[in-house]
N, C-alpha and C positions, 0 to 999 in steps of 0.2 A: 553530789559529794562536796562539804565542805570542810574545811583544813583550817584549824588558828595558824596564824602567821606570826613566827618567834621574828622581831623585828630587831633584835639584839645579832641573831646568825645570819637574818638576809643583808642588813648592814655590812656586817664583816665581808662578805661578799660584794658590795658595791662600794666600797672604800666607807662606808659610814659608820662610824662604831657608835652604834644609842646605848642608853643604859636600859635596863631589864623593865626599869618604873616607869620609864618614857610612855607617857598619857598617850592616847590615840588620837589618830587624827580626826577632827570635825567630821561629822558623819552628816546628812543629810537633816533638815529638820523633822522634825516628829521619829526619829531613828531609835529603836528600841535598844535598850542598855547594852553597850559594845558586844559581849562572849553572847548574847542571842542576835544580834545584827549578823553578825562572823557567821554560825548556825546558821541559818534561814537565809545569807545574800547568795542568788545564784550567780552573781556577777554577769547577768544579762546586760547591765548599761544601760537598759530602759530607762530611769533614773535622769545620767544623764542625759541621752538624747534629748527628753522631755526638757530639761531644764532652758528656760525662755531667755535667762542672766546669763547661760553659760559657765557658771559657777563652779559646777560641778563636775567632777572630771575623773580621769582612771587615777587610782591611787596605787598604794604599796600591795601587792596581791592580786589586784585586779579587782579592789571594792572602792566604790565610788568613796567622794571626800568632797569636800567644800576647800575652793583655793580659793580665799578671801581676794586677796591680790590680784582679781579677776574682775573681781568687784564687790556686790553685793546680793544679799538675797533676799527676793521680796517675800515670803513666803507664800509662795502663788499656790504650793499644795502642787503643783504638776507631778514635781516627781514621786510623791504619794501614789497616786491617781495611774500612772505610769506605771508602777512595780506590780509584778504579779505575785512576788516573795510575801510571807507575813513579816515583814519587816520592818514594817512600820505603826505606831502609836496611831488611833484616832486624833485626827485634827483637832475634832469639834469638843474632844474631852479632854484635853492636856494640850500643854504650853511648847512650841515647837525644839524647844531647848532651853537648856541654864545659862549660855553662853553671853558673857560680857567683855565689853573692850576695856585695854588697861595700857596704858603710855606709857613706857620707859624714858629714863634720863638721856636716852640716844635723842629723843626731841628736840627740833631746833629752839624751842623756845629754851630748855635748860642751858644751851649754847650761848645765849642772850639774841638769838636771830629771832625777828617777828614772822610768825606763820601762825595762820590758824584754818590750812585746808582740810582737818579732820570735822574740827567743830562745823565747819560751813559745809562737810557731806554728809552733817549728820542730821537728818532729817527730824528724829524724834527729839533734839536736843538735849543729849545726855552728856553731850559734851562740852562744859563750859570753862570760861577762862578768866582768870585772877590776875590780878597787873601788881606785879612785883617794884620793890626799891626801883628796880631800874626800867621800870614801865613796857618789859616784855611779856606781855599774857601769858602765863603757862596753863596749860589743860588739865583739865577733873572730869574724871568720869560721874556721873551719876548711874551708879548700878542698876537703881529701882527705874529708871526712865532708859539704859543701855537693854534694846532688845536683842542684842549680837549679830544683828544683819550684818557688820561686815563691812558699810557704805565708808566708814572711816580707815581703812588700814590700805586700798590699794592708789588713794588718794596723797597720803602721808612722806616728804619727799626723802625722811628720812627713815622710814621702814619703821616708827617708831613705836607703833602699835599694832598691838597683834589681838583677838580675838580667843577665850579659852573659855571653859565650863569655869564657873565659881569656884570652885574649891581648885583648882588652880590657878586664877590670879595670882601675879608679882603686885 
């Protein structure tokens, strides 16, 4: 038996009031488009358990999510490999997700503070940095080299980056 979860009413219910358009949360890589994820997850937590990073965890309803803030994910395919749901996309023929990372002005470098512990956990260097008038580097994402692993945001000491499908980037 599965149930869409209206996250606008369960909200109102835990003090959180979201708006109706509030994007879903990060689903697992290779996760088939949200209303068939929802369909087909038994909320068995296979998924999780499997997951090596620990990444991945009980979410809003009881369907797994990715908590960046946790860390990163390598896409090791575990929790693919793991699900007995059809819930998931072939690895081997599609891209594990759209997801890229995007820094807000909460950045210590827009503060004029030197940091650059997102660039330095980002492994695929997609995250580079520019030295301004006042010789503070601030950060650029490069979309086409950001694979959304995530390694940058639980790292960041101002929460300043967060992790979204394309067409939601700030």
């Amino acid at each position: 038996m599965s149930a869409t979860i209206d996250r606008s009413r369960r909200g109102l219910l835990f003090g959180r009031i979201a708006s109706p358009a509030e994007p879903p949360p990060p689903r697992p890589p290779w996760s088939k488009p949200e209303r068939e994820f929802l369909a087909e997850c038994s909320r068995c937590l296979d998924c999780v358990q499997a997951c090596p990073e620990q990444v991945l965890v009980r979410g809003d309803g009881g369907y797994p999510e990715i908590d960046f803030g946790r860390g990163e994910c390598t896409f090791c395919q575990a929790c693919v490999q793991a699900c007995p749901a059809p819930v998931f996309l072939d690895p081997a023929a599609s891209k594990p997700w759209n997801y890229v990372a995007s820094v807000s002005d909460a950045c210590l470098g827009y503060q004029g503070i030197y940091c650059r512990s997102c660039g330095e956990s980002c492994e695929a260097g997609a995250i580079r940095f520019s030295l301004t008038g006042l010789r503070i580097p601030l950060p650029s994402v490069d979309a086409e080299a950001c694979s959304g692993c995530g390694a940058c945001v639980a790292g960041c000491p101002a929460q300043a980056v967060r992790v979204a499908p394309v067409e939601q980037r700030a």
